[in-house]
Residue frames relative to the residue before (quaternion, step in Angstrom):
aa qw qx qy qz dx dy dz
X 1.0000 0.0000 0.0000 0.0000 0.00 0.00 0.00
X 0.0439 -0.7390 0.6705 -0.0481 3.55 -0.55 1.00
X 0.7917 -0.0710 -0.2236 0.5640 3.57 -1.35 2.68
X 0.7410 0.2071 -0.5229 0.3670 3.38 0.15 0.80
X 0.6441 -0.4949 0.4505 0.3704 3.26 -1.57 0.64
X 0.2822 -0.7159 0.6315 -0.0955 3.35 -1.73 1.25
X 0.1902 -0.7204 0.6561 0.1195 3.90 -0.25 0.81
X 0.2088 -0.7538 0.6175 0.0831 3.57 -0.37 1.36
X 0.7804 -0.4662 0.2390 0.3413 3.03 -1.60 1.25
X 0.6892 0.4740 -0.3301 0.4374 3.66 0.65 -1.60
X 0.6472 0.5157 -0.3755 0.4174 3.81 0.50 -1.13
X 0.5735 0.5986 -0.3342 0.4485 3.62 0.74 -0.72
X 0.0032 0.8867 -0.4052 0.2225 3.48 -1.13 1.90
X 0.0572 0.9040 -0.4063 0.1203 3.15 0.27 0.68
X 0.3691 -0.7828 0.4971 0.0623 3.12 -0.77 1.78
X 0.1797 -0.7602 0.6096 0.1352 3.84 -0.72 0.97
X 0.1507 0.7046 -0.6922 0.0410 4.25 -0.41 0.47
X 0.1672 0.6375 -0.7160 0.2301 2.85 -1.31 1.92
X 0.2644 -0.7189 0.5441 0.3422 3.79 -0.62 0.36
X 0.6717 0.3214 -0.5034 0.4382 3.76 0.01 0.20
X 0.6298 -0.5987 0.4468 0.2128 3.61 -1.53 1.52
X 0.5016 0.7153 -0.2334 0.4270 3.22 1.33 -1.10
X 0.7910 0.3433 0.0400 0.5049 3.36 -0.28 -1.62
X 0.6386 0.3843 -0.3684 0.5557 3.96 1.06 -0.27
X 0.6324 0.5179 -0.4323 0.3808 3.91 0.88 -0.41
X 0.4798 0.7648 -0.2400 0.3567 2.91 1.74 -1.45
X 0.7801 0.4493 -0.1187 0.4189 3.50 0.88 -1.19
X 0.6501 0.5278 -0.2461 0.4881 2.65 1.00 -1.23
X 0.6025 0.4846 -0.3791 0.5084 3.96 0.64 -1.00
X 0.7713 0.3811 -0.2598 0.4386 3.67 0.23 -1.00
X 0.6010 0.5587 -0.3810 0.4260 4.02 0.97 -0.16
X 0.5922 0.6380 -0.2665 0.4139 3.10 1.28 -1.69
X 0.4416 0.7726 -0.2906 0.3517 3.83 1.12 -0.91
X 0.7032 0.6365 -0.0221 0.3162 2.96 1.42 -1.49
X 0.1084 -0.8032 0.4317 0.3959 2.97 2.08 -1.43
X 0.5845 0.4369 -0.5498 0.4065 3.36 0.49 1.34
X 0.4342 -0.7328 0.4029 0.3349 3.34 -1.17 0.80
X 0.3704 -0.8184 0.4121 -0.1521 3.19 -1.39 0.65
X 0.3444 -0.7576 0.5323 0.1554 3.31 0.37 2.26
X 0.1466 0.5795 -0.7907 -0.1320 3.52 -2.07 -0.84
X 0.1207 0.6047 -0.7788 0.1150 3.60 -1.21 1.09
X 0.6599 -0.6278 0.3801 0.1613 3.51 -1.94 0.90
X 0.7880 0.3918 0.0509 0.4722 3.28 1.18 -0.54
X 0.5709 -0.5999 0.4729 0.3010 3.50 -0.85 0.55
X 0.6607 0.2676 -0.3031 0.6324 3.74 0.75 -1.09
X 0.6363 0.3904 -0.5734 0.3375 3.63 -0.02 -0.01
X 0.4576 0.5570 -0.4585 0.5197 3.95 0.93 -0.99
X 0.7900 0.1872 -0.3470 0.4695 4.39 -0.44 -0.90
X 0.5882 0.5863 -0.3711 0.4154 3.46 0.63 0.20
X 0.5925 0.4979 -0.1507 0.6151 3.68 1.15 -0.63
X 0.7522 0.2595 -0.2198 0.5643 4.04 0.76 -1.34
X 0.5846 0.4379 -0.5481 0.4074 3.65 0.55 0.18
X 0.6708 0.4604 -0.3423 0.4701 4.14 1.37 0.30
X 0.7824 0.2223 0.0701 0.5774 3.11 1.04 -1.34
X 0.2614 -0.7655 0.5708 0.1413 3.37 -0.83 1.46
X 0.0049 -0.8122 0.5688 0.1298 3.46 -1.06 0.75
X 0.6066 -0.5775 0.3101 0.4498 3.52 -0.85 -0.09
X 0.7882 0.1760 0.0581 0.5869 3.26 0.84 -1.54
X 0.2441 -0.7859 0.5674 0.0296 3.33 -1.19 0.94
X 0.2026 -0.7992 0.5556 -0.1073 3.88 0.19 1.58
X 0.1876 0.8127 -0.5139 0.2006 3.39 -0.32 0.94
X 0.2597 -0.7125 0.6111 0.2270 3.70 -0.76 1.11
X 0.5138 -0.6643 0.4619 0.2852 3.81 -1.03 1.24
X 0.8019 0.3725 -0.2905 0.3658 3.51 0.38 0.14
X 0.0233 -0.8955 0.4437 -0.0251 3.24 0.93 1.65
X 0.4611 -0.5729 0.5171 0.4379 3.98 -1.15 -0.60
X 0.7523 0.1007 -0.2552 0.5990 3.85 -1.24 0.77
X 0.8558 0.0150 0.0276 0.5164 4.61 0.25 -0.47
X 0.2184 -0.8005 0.5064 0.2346 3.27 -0.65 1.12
X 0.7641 -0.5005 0.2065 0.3507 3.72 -1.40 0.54
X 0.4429 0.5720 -0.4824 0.4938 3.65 1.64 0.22
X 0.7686 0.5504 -0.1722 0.2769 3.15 0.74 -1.32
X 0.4809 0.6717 -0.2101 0.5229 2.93 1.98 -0.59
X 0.6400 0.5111 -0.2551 0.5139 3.19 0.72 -1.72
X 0.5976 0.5666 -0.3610 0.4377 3.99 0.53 -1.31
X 0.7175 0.3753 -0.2968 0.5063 4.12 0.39 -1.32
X 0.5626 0.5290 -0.4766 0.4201 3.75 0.72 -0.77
X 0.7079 0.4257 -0.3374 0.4514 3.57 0.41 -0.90
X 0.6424 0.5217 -0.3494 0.4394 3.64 0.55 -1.03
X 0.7684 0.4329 -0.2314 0.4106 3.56 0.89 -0.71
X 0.5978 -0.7445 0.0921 0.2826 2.76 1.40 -0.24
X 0.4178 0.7085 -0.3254 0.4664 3.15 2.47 0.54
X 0.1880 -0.7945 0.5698 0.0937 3.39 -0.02 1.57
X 0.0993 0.8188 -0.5288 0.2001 3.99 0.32 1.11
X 0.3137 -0.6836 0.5644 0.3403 3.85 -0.83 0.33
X 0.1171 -0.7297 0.6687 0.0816 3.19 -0.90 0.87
X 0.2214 -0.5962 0.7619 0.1228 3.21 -1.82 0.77
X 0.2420 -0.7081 0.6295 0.2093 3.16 -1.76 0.55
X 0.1027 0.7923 -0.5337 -0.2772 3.48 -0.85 -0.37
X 0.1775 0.7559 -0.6188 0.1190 3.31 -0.65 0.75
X 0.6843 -0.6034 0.3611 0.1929 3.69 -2.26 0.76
X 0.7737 0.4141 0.0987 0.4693 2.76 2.01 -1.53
X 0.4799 0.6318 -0.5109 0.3309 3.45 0.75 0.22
X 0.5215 -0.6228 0.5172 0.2694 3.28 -1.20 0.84
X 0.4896 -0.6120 0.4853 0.3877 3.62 -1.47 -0.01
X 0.4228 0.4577 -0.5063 0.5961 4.14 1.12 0.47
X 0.8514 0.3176 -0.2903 0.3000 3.87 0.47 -0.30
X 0.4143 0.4870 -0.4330 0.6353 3.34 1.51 -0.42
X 0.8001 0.4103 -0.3377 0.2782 3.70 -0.27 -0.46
X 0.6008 0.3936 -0.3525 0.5999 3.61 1.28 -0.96
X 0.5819 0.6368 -0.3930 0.3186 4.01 0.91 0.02
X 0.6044 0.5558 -0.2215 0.5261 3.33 1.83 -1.17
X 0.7465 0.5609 -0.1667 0.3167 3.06 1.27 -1.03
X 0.6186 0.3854 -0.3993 0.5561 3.41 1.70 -0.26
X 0.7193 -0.3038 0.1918 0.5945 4.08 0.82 0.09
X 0.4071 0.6196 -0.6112 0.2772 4.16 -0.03 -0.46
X 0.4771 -0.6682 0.5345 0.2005 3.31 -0.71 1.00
X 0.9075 0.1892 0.2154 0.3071 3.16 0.65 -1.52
X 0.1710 0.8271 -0.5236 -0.1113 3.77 -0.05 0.65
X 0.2206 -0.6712 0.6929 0.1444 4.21 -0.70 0.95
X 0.3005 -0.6865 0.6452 0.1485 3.46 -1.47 0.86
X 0.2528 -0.7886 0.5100 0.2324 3.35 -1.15 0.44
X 0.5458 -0.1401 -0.8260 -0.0146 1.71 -1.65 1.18
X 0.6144 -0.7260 0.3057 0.0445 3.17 -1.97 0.70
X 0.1372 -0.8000 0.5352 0.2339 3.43 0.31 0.32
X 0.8335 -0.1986 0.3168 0.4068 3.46 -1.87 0.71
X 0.7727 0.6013 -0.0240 0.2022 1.95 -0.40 -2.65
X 0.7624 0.4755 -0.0944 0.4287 3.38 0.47 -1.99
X 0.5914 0.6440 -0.2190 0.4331 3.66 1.44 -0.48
X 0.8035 0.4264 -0.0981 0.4036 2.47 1.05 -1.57
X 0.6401 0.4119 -0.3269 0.5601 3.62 1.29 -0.49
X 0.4898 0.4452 -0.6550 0.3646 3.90 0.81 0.06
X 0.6921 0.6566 -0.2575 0.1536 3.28 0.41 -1.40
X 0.5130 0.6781 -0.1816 0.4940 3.29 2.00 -1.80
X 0.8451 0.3802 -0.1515 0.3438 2.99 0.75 -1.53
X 0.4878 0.5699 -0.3025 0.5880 3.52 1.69 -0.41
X 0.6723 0.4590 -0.2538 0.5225 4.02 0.49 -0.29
X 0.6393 0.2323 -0.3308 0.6541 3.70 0.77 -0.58
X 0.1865 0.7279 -0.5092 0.4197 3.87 0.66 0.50
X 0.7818 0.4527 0.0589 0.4247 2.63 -0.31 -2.53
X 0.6957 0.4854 -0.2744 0.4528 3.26 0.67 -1.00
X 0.6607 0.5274 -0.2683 0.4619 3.63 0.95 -0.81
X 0.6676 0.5592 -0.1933 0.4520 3.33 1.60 -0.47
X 0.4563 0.7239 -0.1503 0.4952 2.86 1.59 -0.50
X 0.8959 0.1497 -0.0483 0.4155 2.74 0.41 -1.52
X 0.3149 0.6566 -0.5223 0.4438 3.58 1.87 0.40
X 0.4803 0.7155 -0.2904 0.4160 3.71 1.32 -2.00
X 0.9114 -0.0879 0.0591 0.3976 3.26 -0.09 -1.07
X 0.3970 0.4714 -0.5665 0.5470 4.16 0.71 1.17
């Protein structure tokens, strides 16, 4: 690309909010792959707590969170005003909810279980997102 703005790999970020330690390394080991760097916090109010300091790109979230679940999350991000792609992942959403989810802006829904693979291209594809935003933002 030649005059438009580019989110270089290193600057690229991507918050992981899950409450099991497990499943947040999990991500995190298999994002990192990517060559982007890579928060993890346990909770939804920790996640708007954390992006009201640190801007990340992508926002990776398992739908079943403690005190707000990762719709609800996604719902304040917007109210507050962090236009971020979010991925969910979750076992149990229904197809009236994965869909009325796509439909208010979630970028992304991963089923569990997860494959590598299946992680990795929500994520790829949630970052060149951003990136398209970006450069609408400023071209």
């Amino acid at each position: 690309m030649t005059n438009a703005v580019r989110l270089e790999a290193e600057e690229q970020s991507v918050l992981i909010v899950s409450s099991h330690l497990h499943l947040r390394n999990h991500y995190a080991e298999i994002i990192r792959e990517l060559q982007v760097q890579v928060f993890a916090v346990g909770d939804g109010f920790e996640a708007l707590e954390f992006l009201r300091h640190t801007p990340v790109h992508t926002v990776f979230a398992d739908f079943f969170l403690p005190g707000i679940n990762a719709l609800e999350l996604f719902l304040l991000m917007k109210e507050l005003h962090f236009p971020i792609p979010f991925v969910i992942c979750s076992s149990e959403l229904s197809a009236r909810s994965r869909s009325e989810a796509l439909q208010i802006g979630v970028s992304s829904i991963v089923r569990k279980p997860t494959f590598k693979r299946t992680i990795e291209n929500s994520v790829r594809a949630a970052i060149e997102a951003r990136e398209s935003q970006m450069l609408k933002f400023f071209c």
